[in-house]
N, C-alpha and C positions, 0 to 999 in steps of 0.2 A: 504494500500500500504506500510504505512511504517513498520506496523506488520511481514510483510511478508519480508521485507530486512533484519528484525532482524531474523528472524527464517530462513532465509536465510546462516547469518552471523554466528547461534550458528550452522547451521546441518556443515557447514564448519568447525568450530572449533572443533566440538565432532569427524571431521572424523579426523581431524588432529592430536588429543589427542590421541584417536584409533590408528593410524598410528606410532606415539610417543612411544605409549607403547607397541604395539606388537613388533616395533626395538628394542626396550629395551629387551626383554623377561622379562617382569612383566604380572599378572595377575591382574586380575582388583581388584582382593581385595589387592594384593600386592600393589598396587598405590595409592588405596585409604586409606591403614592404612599408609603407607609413605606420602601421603598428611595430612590426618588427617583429611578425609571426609570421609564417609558415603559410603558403594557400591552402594547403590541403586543412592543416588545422581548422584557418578561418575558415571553408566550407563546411570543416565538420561543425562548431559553432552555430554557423548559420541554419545549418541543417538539424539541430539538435542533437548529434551525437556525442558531443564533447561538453564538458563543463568546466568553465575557464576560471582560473585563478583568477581572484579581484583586482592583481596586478596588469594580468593580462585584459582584465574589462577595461583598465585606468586606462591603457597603453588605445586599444582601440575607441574608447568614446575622446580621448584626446585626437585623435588623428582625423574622426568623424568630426572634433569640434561642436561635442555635446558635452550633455553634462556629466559626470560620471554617476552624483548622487542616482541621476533618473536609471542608467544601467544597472545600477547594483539593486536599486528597489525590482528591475526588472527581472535580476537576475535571483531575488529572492535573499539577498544577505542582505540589504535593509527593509524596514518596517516603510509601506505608505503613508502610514499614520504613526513615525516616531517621531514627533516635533519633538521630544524628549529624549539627548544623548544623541542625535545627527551626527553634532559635530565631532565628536567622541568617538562613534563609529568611522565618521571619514578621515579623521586622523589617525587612527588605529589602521585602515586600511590602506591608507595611502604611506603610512612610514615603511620606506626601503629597509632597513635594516630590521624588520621583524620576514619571519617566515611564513606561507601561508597557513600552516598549519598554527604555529603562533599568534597569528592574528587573528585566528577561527576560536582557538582557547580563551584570548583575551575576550571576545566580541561575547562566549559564553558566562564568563562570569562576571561581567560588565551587565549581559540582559537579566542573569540569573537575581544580581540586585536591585536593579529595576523590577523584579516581579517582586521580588522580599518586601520591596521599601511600599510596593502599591498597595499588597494586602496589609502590609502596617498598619499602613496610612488609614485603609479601610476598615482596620478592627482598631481604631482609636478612639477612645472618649472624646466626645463633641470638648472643645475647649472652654466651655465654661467649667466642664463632667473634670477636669483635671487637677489633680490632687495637690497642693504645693509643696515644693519641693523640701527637705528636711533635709540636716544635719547627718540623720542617721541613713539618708540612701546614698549621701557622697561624703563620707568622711573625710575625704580629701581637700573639699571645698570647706571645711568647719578650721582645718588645718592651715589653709591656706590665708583665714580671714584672721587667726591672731598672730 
């Protein structure tokens, strides 16, 4: 099941790339030597058979002269609806010296507290409902005040 949302997710992307570069009038070897990938690759891409490192998306929505945010949403590593941590995720994915498989770790436990801090957030006593704070839950703070 979950095989088939990813190949789901890349035949969307390859049409999208497709779509991209025929607005552009590039040929697909034109795009891929301006990307700096392989024709055959970028066919397979296009075609859905491949699943491109976010490195490799950066490299062709730069050559296409789009955006890459919109690629990466297309390509399923960013959220349509994460106005929250965007730019965290596009920094994470555009730094060169991490790996993609590092940057895949990071982006997990980066979302993992994004979902922690949401249900928090959601099992929290309304702000008047909250307790004041004491002495006795941060002894640190009692410490620090004499």
């Amino acid at each position: 099941m979950v095989k088939s949302k990813v190949t789901s997710a890349v035949g969307t992307l390859g049409e999208y790339l497709k779509e991209q570069r025929i607005s552009a009038e590039m040929s697909l070897r034109q795009l891929a030597d301006q990307a700096g990938v392989s024709n055959p690759y970028l066919s397979q891409i296009e075609r859905g058979l491949r699943k491109p490192s976010a490195e490799v998306l950066q490299q062709i929505a730069k050559a296409l002269r789009i955006s890459a945010e919109q690629v990466y949403i297309r390509a399923g590593i960013l959220s349509p609806d994460s106005n929250v941590g965007g730019s965290v995720e596009l920094a994470v994915l555009a730094d060169p010296s991490l790996t993609e498989r590092q940057k895949h770790s990071l982006l997990d436990v980066y979302h993992s507290f994004l979902a922690l801090n949401s249900r928090v957030t959601a099992d929290a006593p309304a702000a008047d409902e909250t307790p004041e704070a004491t002495h006795e839950e941060n002894p640190d703070a009692h410490a620090a005040q004499d």
